[in-house]
Backbone as CSV, one residue per row, in Angstrom:
resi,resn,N_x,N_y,N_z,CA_x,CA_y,CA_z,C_x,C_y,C_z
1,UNK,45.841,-28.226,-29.268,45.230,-27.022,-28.792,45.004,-26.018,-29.930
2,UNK,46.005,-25.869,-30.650,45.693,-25.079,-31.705,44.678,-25.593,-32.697
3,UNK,44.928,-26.672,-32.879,43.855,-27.427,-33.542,42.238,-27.165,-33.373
4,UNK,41.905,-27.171,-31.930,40.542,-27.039,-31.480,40.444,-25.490,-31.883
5,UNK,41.375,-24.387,-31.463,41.316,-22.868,-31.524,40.577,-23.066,-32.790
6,UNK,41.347,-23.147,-33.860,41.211,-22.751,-35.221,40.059,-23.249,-35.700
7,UNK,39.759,-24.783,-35.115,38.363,-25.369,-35.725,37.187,-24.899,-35.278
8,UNK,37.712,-23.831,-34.118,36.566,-23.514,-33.041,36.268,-22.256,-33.765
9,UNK,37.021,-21.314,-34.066,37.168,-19.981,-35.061,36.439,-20.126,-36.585
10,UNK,36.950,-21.374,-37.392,35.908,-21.510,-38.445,34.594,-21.617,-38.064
11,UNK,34.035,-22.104,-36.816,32.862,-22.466,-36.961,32.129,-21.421,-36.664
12,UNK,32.648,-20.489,-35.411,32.841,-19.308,-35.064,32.138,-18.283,-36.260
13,UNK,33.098,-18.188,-37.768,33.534,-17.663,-38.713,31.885,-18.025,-39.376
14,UNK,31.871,-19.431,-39.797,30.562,-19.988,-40.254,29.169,-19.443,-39.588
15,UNK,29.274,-19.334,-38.865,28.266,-19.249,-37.729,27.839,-17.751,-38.113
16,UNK,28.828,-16.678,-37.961,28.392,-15.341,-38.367,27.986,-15.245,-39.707
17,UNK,28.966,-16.129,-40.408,28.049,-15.628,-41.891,27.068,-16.153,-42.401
18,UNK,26.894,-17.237,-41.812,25.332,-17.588,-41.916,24.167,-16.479,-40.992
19,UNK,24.679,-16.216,-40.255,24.021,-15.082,-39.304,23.848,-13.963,-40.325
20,UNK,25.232,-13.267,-40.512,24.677,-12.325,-41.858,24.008,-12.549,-42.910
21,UNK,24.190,-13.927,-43.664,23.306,-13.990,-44.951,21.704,-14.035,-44.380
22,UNK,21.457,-14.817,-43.278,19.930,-14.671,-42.660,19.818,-13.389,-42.613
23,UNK,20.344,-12.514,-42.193,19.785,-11.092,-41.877,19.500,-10.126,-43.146
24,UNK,20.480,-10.544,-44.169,20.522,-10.046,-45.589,19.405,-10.463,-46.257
25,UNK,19.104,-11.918,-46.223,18.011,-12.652,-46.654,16.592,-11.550,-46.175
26,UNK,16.493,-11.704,-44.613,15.400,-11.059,-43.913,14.941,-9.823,-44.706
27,UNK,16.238,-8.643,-44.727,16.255,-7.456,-44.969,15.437,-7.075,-46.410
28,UNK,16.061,-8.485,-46.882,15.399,-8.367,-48.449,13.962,-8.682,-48.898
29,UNK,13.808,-9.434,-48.009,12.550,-10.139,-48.227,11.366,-8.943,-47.231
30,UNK,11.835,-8.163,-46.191,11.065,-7.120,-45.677,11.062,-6.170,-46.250
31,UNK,11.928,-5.056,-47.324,11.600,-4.544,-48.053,11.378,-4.878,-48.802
32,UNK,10.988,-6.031,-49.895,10.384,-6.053,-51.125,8.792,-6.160,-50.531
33,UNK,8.438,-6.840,-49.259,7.416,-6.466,-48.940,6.443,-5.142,-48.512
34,UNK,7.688,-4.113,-48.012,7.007,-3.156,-47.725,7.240,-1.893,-49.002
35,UNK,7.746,-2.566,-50.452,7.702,-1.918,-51.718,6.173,-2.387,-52.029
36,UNK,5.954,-3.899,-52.093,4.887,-3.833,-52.406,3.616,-3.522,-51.765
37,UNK,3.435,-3.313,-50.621,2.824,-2.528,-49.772,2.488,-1.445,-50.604
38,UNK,3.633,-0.093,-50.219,3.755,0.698,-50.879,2.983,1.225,-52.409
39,UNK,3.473,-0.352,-53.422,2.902,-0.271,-55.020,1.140,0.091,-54.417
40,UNK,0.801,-1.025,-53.679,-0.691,-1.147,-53.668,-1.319,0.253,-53.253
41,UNK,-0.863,0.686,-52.192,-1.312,1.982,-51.753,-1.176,3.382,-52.764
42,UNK,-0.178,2.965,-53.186,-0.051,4.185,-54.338,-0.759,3.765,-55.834
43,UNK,-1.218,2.559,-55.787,-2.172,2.724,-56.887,-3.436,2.751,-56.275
44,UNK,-3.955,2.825,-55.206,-5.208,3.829,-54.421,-5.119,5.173,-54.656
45,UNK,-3.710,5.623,-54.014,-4.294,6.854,-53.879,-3.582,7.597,-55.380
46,UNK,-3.224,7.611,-55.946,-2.106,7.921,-56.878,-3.396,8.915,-57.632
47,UNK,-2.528,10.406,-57.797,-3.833,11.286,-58.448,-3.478,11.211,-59.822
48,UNK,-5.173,11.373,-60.176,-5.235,10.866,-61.794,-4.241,11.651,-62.760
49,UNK,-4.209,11.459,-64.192,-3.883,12.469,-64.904,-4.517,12.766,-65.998
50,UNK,-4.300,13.764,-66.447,-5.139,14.648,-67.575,-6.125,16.182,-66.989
51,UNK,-7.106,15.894,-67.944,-8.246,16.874,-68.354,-9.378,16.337,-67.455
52,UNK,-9.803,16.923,-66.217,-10.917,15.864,-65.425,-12.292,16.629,-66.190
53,UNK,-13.017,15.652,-66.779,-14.444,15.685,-67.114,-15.302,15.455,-67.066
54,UNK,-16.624,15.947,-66.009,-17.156,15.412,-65.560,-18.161,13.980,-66.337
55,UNK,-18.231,13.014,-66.153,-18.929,11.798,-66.051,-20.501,11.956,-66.589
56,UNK,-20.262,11.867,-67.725,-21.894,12.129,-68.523,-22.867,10.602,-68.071
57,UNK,-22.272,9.822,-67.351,-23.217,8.450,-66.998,-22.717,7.454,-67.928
58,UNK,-23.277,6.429,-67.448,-22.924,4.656,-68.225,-24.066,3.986,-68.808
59,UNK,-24.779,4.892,-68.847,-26.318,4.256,-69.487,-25.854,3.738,-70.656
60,UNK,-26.627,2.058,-71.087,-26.425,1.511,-72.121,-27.692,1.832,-72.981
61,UNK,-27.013,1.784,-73.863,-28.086,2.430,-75.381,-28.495,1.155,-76.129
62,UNK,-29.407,0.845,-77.152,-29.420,0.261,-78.095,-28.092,0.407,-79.139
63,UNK,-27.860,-1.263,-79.338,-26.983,-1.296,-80.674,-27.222,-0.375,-81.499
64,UNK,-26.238,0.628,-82.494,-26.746,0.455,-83.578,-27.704,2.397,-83.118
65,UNK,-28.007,2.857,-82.192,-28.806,3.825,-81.979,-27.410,4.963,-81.763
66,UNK,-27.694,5.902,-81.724,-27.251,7.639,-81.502,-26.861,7.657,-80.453
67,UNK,-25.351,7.632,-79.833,-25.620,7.678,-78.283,-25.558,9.257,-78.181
68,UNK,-25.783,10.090,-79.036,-25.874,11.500,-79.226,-24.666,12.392,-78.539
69,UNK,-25.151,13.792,-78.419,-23.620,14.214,-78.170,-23.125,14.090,-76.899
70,UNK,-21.587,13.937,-76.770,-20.891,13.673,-75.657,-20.804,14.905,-74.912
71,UNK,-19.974,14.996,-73.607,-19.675,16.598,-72.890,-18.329,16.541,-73.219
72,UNK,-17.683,15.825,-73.951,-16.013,15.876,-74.233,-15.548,15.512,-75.562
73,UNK,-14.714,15.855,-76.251,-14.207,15.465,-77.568,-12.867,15.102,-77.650
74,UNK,-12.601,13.645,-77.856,-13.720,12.673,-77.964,-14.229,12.673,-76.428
75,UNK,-14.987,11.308,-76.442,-15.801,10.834,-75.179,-14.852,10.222,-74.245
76,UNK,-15.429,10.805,-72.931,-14.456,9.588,-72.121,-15.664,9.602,-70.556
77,UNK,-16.831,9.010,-71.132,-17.862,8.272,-70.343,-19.076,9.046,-71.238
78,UNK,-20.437,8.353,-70.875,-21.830,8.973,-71.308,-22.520,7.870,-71.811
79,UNK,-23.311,7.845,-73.124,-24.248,6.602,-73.188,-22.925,5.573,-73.797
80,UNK,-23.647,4.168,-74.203,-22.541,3.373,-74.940,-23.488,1.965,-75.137
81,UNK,-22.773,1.579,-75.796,-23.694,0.192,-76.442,-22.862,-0.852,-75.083
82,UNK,-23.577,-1.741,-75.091,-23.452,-3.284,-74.119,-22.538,-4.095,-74.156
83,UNK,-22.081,-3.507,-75.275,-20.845,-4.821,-76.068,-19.176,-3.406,-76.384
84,UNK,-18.541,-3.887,-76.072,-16.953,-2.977,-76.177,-16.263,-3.505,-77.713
85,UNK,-15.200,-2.820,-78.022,-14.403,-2.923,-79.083,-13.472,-4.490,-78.544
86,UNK,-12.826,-5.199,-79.293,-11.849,-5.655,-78.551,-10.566,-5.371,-78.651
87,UNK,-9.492,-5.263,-77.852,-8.407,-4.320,-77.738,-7.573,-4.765,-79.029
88,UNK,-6.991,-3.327,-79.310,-6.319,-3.528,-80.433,-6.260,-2.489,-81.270
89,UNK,-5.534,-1.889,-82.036,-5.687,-0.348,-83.019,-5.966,-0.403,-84.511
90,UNK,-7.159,0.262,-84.651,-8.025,0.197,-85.517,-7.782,1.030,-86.388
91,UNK,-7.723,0.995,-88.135,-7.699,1.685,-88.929,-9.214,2.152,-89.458
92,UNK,-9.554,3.328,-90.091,-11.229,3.436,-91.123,-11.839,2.149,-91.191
93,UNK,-10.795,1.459,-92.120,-11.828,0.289,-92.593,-12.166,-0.569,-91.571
94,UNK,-11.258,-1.047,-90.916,-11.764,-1.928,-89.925,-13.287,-1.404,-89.017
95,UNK,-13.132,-0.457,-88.921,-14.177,-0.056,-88.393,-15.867,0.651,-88.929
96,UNK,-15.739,-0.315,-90.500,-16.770,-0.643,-91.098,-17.743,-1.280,-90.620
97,UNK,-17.425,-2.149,-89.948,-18.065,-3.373,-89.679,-18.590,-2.905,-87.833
98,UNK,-18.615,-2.079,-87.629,-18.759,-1.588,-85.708,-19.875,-0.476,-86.083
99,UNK,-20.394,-0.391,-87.187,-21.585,0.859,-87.525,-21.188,1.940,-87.689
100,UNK,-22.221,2.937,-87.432,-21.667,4.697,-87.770,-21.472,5.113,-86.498
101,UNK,-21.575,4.420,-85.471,-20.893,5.230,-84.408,-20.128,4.291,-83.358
102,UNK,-18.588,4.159,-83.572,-17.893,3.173,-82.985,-17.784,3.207,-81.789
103,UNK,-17.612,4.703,-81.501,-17.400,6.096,-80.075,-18.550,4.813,-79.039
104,UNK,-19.219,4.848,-79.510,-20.227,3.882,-78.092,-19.983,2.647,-77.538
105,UNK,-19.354,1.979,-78.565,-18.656,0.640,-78.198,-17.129,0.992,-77.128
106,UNK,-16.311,1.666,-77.771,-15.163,2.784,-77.597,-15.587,3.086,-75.791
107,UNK,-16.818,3.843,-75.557,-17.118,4.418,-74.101,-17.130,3.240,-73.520
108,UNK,-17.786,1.963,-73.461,-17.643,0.685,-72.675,-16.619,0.590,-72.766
109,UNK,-15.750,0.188,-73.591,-13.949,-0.100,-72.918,-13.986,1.059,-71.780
110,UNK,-13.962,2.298,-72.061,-13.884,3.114,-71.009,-14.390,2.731,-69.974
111,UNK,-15.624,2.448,-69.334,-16.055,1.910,-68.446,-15.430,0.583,-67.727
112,UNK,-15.017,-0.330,-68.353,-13.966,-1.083,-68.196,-12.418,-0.802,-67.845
113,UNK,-11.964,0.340,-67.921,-10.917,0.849,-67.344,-9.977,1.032,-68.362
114,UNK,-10.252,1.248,-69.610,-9.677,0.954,-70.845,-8.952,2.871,-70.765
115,UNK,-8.043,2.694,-71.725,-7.685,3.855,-71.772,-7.837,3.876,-73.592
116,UNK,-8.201,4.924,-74.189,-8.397,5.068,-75.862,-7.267,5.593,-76.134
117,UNK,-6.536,5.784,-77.333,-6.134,6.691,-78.052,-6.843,6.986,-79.290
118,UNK,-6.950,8.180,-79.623,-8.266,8.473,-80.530,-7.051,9.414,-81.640
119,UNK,-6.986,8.642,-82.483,-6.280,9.827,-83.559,-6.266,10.127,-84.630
120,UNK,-6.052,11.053,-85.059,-6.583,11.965,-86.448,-5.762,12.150,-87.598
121,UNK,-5.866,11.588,-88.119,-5.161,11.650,-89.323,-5.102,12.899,-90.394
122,UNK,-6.388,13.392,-90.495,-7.011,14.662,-91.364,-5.884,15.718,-91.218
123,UNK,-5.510,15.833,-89.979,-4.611,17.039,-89.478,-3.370,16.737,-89.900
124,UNK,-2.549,15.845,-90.824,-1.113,15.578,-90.702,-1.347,15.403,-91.698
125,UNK,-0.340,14.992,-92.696,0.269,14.975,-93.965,0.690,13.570,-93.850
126,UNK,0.910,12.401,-94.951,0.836,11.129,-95.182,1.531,10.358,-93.832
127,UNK,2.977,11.483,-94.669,4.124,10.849,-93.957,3.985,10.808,-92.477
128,UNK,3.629,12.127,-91.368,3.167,11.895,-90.052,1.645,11.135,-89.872
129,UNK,1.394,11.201,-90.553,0.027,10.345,-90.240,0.773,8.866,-90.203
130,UNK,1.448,8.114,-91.234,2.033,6.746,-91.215,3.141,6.794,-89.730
131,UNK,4.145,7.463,-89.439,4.893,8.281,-88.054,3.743,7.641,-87.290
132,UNK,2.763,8.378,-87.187,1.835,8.514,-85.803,0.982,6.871,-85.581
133,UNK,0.831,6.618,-86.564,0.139,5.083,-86.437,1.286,4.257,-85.726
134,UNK,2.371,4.228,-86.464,3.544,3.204,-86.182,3.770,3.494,-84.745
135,UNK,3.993,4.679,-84.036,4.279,5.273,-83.106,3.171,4.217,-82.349
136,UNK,2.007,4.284,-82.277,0.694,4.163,-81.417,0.909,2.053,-81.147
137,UNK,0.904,2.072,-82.651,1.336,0.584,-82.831,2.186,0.056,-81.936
138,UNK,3.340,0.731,-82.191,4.896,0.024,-81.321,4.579,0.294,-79.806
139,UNK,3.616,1.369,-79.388,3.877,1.185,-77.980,2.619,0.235,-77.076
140,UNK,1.679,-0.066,-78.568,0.625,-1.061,-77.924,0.993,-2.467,-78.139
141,UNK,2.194,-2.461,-78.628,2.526,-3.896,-79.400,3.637,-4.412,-77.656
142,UNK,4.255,-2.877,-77.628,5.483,-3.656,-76.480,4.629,-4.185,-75.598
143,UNK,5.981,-5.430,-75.035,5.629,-6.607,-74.014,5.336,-6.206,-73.003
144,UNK,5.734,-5.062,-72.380,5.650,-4.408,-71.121,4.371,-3.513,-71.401
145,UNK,3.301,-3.105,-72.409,2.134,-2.418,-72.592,1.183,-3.232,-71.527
146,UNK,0.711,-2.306,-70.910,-0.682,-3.307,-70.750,-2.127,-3.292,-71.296
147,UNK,-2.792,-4.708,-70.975,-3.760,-4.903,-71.665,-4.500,-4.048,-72.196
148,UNK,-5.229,-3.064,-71.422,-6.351,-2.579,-71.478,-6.058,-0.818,-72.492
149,UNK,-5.862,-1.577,-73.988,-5.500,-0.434,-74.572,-6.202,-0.516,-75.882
150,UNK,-7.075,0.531,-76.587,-7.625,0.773,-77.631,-7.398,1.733,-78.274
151,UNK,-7.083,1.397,-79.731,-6.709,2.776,-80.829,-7.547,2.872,-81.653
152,UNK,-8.175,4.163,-82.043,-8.980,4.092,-83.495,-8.945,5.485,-83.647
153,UNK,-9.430,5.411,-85.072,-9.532,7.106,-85.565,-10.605,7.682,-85.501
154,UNK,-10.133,9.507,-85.242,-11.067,10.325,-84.926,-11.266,11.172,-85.197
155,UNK,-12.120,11.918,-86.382,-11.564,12.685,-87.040,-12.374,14.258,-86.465
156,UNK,-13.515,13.534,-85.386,-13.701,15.121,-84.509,-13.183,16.465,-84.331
157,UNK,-11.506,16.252,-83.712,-11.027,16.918,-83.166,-10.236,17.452,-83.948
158,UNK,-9.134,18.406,-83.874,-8.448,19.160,-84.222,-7.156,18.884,-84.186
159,UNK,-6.970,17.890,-83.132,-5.456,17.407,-82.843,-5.435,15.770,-83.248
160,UNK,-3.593,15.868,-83.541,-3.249,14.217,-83.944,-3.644,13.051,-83.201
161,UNK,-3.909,13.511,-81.976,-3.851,12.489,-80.876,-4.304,13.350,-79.811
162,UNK,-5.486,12.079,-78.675,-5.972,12.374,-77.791,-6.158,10.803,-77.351
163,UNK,-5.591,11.054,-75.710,-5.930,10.091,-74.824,-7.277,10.273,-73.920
164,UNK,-8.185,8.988,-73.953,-8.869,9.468,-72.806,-9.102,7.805,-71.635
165,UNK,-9.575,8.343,-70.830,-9.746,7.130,-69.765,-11.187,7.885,-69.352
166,UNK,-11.897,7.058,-68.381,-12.849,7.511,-67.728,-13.449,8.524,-67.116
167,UNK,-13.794,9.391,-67.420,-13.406,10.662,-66.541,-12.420,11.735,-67.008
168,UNK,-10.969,11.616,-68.017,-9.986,11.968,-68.083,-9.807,12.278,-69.428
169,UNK,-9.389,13.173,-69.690,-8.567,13.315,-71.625,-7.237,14.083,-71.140
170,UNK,-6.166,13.785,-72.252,-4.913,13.949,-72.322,-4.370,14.503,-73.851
171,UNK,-4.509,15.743,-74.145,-4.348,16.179,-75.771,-3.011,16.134,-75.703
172,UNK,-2.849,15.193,-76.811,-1.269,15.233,-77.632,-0.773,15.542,-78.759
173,UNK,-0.287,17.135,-78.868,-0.330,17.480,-80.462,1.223,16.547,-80.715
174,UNK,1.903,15.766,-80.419,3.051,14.632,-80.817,2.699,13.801,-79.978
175,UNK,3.026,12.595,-80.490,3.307,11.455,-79.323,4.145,11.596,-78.701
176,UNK,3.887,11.413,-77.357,4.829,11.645,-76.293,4.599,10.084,-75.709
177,UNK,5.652,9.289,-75.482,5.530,7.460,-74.766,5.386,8.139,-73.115
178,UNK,6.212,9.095,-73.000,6.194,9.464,-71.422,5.222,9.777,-71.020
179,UNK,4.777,10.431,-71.994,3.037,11.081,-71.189,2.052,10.137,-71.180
180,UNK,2.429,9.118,-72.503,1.274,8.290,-72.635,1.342,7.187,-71.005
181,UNK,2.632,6.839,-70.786,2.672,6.195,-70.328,2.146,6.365,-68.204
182,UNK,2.562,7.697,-68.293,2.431,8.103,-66.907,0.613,8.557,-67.056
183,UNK,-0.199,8.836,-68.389,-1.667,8.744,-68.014,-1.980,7.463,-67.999
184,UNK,-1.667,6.428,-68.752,-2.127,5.477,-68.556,-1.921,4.586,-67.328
185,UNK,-1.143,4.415,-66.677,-0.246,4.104,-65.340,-1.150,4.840,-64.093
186,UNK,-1.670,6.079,-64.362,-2.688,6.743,-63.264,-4.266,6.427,-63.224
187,UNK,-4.513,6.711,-65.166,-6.011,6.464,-64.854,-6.388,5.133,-65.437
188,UNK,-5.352,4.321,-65.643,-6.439,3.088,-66.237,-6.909,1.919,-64.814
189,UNK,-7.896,1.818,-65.651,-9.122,0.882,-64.260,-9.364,1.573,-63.492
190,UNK,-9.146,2.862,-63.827,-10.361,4.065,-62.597,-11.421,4.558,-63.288
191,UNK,-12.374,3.482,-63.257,-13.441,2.837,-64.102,-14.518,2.233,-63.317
192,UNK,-15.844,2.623,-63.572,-17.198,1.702,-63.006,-16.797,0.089,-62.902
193,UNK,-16.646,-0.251,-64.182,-16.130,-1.803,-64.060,-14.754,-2.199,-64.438
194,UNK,-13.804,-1.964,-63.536,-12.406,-1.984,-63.591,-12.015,-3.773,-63.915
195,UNK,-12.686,-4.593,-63.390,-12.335,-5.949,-63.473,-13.299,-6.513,-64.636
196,UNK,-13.982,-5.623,-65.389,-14.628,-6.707,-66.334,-13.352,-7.107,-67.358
197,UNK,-13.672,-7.558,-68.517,-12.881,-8.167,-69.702,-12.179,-6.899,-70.468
């Protein structure tokens, strides 16, 4: 008799905690679904960040032609050549070879959902100018960066650094990873062609 009690109690015993781990299981597997729910909807509605500017158009220009002046410094939409930069941070020289006006190639990434960093060297002294590259470098290099990121220099403006996305600029007289990271996280691929290359 005791025998059956006790064997009847483990199973008893078994029985609930398999009952609890199913429910634990469930619990887990319904909120990670309704997190990602959540992710999706909040990258709908999630409000942009920066400088909103209005949208000078996506008209493509001839290679190689003037896409003339922008409504923002730098650009972040207006004319642009057909063909984009490919991602990656660009020093002067490299950008020998992209003509006298890179800014147009530069606006198609934009259109693509690209986010720029545009920065100036003129304004800093060796040592922060080498600081500010490495800085731009290391956070386009980390594994966790995402794709859609372009650096080159700009010697327009007045400040070390300026982010822009589509629509958007973000002036950074220091690098800030936090700021970079929470504009880029809002406005990238809030873009005409968010899914091209």
């Amino acid at each position: 008799m005791t025998y059956t009690s006790s064997s009847r109690q483990r199973r008893q015993e078994r029985h609930r905690s398999q009952k609890v781990r199913g429910s634990i299981v469930w619990f887990l597997v319904v909120a990670g679904a309704l997190g990602l729910v959540f992710l999706l909807v909040w990258n709908i509605i999630r409000p942009p960040q920066g400088e909103q500017i209005p949208i000078q158009g996506d008209n493509h220009i001839s290679t190689g032609s003037d896409p003339g002046p922008y409504n923002s410094n730098p650009p972040s939409s207006g004319p642009h050549y057909a063909e984009e930069l490919p991602r990656g941070f660009y020093e002067e020289a490299d950008l020998a070879a992209w003509n006298p006006f890179p800014e147009a190639y530069a606006v198609h990434n934009l259109e693509h959902g690209y986010i720029v960093f545009w920065y100036n060297c003129q304004v800093l002294d060796e040592a922060a100018c080498a600081q500010l590259k490495a800085q731009i470098r290391d956070y386009m290099e980390n594994p966790l960066s995402v794709p859609k990121l372009v650096a080159l220099p700009w010697e327009e403006t007045d400040l070390p650094l300026v982010l822009t996305s589509w629509g958007y600029r973000l002036e950074m007289p220091v690098f800030d990873a936090g700021q970079a990271t929470a504009f880029i996280n809002a406005n990238r691929l809030r873009a005409p062609e968010p899914n091209a290359p």
